[in-house]
C-alpha positions in Angstrom: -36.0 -33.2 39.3 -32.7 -30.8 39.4 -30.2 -32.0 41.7 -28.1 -29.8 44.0 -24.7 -29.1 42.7 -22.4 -28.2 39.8 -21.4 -32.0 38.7 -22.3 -34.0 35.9 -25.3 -35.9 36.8 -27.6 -38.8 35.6 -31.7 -39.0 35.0 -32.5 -42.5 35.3 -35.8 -43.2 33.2 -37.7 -45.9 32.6 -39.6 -45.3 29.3 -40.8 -47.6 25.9 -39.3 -44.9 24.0 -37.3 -41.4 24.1 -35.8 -39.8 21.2 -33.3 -36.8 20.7 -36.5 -34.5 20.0 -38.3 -35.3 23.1 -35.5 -34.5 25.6 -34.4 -31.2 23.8 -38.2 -30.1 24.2 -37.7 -31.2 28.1 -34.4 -29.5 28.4 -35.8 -26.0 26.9 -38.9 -26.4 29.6 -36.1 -27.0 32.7 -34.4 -23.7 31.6 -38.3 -21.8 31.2 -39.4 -23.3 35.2 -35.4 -22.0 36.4 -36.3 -18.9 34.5 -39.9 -18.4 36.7 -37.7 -19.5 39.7 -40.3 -22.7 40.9 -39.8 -23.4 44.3 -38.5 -27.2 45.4 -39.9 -28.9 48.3 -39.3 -31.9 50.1 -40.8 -34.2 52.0 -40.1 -37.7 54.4 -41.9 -41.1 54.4 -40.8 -44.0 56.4 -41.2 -46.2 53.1 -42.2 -45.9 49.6 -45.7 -48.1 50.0 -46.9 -45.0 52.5 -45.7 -42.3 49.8 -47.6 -43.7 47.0 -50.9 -44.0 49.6 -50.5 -40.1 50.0 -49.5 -39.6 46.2 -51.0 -42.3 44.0 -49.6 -40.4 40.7 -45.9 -40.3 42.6 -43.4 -41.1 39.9 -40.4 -43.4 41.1 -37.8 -45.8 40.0 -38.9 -48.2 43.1 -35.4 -50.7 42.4 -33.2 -47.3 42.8 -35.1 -45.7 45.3 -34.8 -48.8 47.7 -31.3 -49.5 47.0 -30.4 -45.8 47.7 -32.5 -45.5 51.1 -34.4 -48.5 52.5 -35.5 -47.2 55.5 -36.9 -44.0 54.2 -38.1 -42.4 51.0 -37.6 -38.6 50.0 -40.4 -37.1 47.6 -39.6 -34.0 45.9 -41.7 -31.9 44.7 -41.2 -28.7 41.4 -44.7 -25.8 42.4 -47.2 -27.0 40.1 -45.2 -28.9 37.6 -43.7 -32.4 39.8 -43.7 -34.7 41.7 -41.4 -37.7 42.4 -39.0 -39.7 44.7 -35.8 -38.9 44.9 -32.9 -39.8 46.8 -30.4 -37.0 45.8 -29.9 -33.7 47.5 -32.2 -30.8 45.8 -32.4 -27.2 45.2 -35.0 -25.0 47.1 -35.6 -23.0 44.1 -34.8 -24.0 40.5 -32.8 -20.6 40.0 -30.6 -22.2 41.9 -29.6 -24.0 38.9 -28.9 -21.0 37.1 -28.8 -23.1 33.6 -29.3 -26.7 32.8 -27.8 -28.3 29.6 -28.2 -32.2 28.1 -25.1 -33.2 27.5 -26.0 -37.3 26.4 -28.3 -39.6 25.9 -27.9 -43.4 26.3 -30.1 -46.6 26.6 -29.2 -49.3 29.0 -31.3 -52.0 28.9 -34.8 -51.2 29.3 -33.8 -48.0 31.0 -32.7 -44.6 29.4 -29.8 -42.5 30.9 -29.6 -38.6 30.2 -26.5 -37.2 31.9 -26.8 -33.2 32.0 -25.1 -30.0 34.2 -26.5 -26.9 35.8 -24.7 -23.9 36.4 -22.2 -22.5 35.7 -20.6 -26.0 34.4 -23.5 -26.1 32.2 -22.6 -22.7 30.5 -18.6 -23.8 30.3 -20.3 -27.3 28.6 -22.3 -25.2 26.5 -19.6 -22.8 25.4 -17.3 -26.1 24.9 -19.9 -27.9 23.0 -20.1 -24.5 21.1 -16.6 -24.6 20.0 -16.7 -28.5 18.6 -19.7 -27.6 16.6 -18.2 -24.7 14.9 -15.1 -26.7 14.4 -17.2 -29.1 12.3 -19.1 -27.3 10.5 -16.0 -25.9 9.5 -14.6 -29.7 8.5 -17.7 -30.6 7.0 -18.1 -26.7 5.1 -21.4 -26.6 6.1 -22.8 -23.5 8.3 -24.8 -23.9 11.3 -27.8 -23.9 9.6 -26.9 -27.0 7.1 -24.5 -28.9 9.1 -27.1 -31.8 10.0 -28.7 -31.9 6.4 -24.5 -32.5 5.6 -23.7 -34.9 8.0 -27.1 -36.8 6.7 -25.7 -36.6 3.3 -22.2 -38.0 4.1 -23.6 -40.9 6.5 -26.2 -41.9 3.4 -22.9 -41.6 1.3 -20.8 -43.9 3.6 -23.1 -46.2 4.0 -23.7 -46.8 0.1 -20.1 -46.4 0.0 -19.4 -49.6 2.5 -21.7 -51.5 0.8 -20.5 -51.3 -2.5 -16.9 -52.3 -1.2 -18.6 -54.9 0.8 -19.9 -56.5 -2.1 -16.2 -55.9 -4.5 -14.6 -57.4 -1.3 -16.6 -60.3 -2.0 -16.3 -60.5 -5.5 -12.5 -60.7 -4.9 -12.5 -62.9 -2.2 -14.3 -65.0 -4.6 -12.0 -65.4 -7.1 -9.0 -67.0 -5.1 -8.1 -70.1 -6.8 -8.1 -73.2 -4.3 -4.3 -74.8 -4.2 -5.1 -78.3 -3.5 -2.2 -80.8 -1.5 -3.0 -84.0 -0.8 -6.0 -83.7 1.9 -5.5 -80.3 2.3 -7.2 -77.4 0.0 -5.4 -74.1 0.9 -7.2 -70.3 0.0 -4.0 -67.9 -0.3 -5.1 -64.3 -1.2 -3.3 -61.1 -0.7 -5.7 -57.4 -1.3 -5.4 -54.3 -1.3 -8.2 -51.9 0.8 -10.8 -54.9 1.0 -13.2 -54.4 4.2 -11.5 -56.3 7.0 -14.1 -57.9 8.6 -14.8 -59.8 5.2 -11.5 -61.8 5.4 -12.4 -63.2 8.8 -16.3 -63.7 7.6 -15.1 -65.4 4.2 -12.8 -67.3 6.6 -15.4 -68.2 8.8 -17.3 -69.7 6.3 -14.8 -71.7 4.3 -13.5 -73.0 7.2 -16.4 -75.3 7.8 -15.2 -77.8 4.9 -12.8 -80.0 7.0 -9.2 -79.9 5.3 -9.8 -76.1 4.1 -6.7 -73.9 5.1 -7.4 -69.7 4.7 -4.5 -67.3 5.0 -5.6 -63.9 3.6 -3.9 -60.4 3.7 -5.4 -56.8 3.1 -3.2 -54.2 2.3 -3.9 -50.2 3.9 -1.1 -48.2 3.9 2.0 -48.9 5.1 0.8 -52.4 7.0 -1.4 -55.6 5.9 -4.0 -56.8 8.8 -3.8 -61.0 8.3 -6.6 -63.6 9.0 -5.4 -67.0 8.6 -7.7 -70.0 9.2 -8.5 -73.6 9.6 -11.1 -76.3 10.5 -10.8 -77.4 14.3 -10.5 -80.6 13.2 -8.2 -80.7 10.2 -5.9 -83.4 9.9 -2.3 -83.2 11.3 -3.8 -80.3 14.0 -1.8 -77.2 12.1 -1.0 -74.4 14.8 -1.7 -71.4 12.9 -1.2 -69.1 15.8 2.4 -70.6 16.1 3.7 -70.3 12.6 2.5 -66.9 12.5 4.8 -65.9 15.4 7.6 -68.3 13.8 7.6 -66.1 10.2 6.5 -62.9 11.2 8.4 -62.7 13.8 9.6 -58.6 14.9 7.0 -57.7 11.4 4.1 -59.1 13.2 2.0 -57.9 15.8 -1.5 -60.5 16.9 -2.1 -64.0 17.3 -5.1 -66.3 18.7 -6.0 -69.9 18.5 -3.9 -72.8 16.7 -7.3 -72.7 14.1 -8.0 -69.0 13.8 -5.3 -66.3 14.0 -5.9 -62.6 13.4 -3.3 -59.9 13.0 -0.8 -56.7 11.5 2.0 -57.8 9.4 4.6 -55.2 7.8 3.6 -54.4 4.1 6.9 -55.1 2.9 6.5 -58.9 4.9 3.0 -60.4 3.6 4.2 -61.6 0.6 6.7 -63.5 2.7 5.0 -64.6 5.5 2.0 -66.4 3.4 4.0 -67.9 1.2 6.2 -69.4 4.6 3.7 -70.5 6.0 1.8 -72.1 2.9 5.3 -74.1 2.2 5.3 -75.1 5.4 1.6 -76.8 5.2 1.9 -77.9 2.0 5.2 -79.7 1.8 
């Protein structure tokens, strides 16, 4: 149904599936009805049990439809193409809408959302939407006509890409040497351009050994992000979360938990703050 209006508005639609292709055909047939000008009509009923005894195929999302008017139910209906309830304000003709124009679509929960304009809104969106895909094509170098077989191409690439330095972060991780004090076996590392959420799952999982300490560091740029680590229920109860505030100090930015501390530290401070904080553990 087209509503009324020149805002951004939402089709709530419960559906098992609906793809990209499916709402693009439904957007071009909106635009052919506005285009034969199909007249809207509307009717009352005093609930939504008497409206689906008059029309058994009436199409309605019963939980909104309540919610919006529980003491009476509005059916619309587009000439020999619709019929549903709605509890929005409608058009009395589709030319009204002049233009209508997709503009997202989500899935929450069982229920997909397609936001869209009409209008005159809907031919600004368009022209806006216009002007980003020009501007990619022209970041990508790719014309109008290849810019999706690009993008393809440079998702598959980045996605072989990640996993391959997925798998070297590993194999670096892996090769730490274990410092061993007493109790207390400590995994120091510092990287360069590792995938960060690899510290904090290699953390994770050496972490489950009782008396296993973790303080890693990757390298990017100008900064290192920091995951340092520790069984909950390592002896002597290290706070983590404080010594990293102690050392880093004005270099730092992060914290978390005494056990489990994530973080940025200045790349000219990593070397200094691990090796602080492993002195402190380990004397």
């Amino acid at each position: 149904m087209e509503h009324k209006g020149s805002g951004y508005n939402t089709a709530f639609i419960l559906i098992p599936q609906l793809d990209l292709d499916t709402v693009i055909k439904a957007e071009a047939d909106v635009n052919s009805l506005i285009a034969k000008g199909r007249r809207v009509s509307t009717c009352i009923f005093s609930s939504l049990e008497e409206a689906k005894r008059v029309l058994p195929d009436l199409r309605a999302n019963e939980e909104r439809i309540t919610a919006a008017a529980p003491s009476e139910v509005k059916v619309v209906e587009i000439e020999n193409h619709d019929v549903a309830a709605c509890a929005m304000e409608h058009a009395s003709n589709l030319q009204e809408c002049d233009f209508f124009l997709v503009t997202r679509l989500s899935k929450n929960g069982s229920e997909y959302e397609v936001d869209f304009v009409v209008g005159r809104q809907a031919k600004d969106t368009a022209v806006a939407l216009s002007s980003k895909l020009l501007r990619v094509c022209n970041e990508l170098r790719a014309n109008i006509n290849t810019v999706e077989n690009t993008a393809q191409k440079l998702r598959s690439e980045n996605e072989i890409n990640a996993r391959k330095l997925k798998a070297l972060s590993r194999e670096k991780l892996a090769g730490i040497q274990p410092i061993t004090s007493g109790s207390i076996t400590l995994l120091k590392g510092i990287f360069e351009n590792l995938l960060d959420d690899q510290l904090q799952e290699f953390a994770g999982e050496k972490i489950i050994n009782p008396n296993t300490l973790v303080l890693l560091a990757n390298i990017s740029d100008e900064r290192a992000n920091i995951v340092f680590a520790r069984n909950e229920k390592m002896e002597g109860m290290i706070d983590l979360n404080k010594m990293f505030k102690q050392f880093a100090d004005v270099d730092g930015r992060g914290g978390g938990k005494p056990h489990f501390v994530t973080g940025i530290v200045k790349k000219q401070a990593v070397s200094r703050v691990l090796d602080s904080i492993a002195r402190e553990i380990l004397c």
